[in-house]
N, C-alpha and C positions, 0 to 999 in steps of 0.2 A: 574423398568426400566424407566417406565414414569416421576418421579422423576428426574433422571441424565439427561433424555435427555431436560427435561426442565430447568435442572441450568445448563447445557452446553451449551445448547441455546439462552439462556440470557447472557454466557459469552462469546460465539459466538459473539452476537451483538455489545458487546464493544470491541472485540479485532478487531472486523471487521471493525467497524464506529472507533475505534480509527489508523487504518492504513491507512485507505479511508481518513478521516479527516488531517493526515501528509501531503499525498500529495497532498490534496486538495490545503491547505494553500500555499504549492509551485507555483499550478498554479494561485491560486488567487489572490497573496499578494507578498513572496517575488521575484519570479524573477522577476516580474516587477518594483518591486522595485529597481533591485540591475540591471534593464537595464535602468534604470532613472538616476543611478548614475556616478559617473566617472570609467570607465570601471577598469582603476586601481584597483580602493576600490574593484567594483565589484570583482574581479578576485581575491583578497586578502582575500574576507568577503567569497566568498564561496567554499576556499583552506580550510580556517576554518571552515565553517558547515560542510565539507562533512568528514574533519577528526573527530570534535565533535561527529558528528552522532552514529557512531562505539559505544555505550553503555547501561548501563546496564537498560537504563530507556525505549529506542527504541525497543532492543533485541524483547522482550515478543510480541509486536503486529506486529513487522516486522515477525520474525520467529517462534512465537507462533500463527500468526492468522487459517492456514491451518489445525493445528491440532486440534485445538478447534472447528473449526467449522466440520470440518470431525469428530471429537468425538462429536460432538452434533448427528452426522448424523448417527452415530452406533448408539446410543443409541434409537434412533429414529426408526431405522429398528429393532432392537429387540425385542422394543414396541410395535412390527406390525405395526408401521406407514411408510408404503413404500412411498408415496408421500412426508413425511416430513424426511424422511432419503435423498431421492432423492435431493432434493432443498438442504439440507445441503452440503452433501457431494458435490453436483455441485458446490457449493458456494466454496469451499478448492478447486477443482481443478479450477476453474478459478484463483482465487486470488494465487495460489503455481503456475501457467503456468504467468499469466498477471501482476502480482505484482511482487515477489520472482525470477522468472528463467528471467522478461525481465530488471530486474534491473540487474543480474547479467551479463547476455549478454550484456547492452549497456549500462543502466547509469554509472555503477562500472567503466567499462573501461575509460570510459569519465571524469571521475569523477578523475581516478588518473593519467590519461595523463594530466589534468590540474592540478593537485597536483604537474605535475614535472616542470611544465614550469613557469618560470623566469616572473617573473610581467614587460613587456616594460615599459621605463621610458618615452617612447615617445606614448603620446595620440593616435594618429591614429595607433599606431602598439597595442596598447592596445585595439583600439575598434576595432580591425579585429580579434584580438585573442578571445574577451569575445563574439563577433556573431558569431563567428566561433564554439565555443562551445555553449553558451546561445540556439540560434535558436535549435539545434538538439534536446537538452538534453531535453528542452523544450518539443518538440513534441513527446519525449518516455515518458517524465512524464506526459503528458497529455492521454497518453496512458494509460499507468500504473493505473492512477488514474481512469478511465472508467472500468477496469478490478475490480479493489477495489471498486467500486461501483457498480457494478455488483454482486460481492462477498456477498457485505453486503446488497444487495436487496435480496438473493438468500437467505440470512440465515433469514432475517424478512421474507421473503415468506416462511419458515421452522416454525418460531417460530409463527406466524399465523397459520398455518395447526396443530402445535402444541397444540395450544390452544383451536382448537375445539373440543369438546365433549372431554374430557379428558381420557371419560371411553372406548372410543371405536376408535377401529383399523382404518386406512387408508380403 
């Protein structure tokens, strides 16, 4: 059992660091990017990311990260290792409540209410549509992102506790 929960642990880390690491990149790179630009483009460039996103490359660490790190966190209690079941499994329901259920509740909605609205051909009605949406989204993905890094500190502090003494229980 110590076995699995040690390669679910290690796959833990990458599904985690690779969903944490998405929406990092949003807060640190493109929306500022795309508020630097002409709100136009903006509002045009990210009609297009948010319908690209929807695939088969995302899928697995958007919606595979919960369970892999909670299946690291069974394996882990089976093991006897209750502390290192603990921190996993903590790690899955943070990231399924802070990543998964608050994208579904507020980015998603935002996300296709701007998917239906009409790019303005007039500048100042373009930059009150893209802060209108930008500013909020913003601060749920900055959100979000705190929850996923939470997530993926919760499953290294699993695969640490993991690591010690191999032979002997929590």
């Amino acid at each position: 059992m110590y076995r699995l929960a040690l390669g679910t642990g290690l796959l833990a880390i990458v599904f985690a660091g690779a969903i944490f690491g998405f929406f990092y990149a949003w807060v640190c790179s493109t929306m500022w990017g795309l508020d630097a630009t002409d709100p136009r483009i903006a509002i045009a460039a990210m009609q297009a990311m948010n319908a690209s996103v929807r695939n088969a490359v995302f899928a697995p660490a958007f919606f595979g990260t919960p369970f892999v790190v909670a299946l690291a966190g069974v394996f882990s209690l089976l093991s006897g290792r209750r502390a290192t079941g603990v921190a996993f499994v903590g790690g899955a329901i943070v990231y399924a409540l802070g990543g998964i259920m608050l994208t579904f509740l507020v980015n998603v909605p935002m996300n296709l209410e701007l998917a239906e609205a009409a790019i303005p051909k007039n500048l100042n009605e373009a930059a009150m549509l893209w802060r209108s949406y930008s500013e909020p989204w913003q601060v749920w993905n900055q959100t979000r992102t705190v929850f996923s890094g939470i997530s993926l500190l919760l499953a290294a502090i699993g695969l640490v506790l993991l690591g010690r003494n191999p032979h002997r229980a929590d």
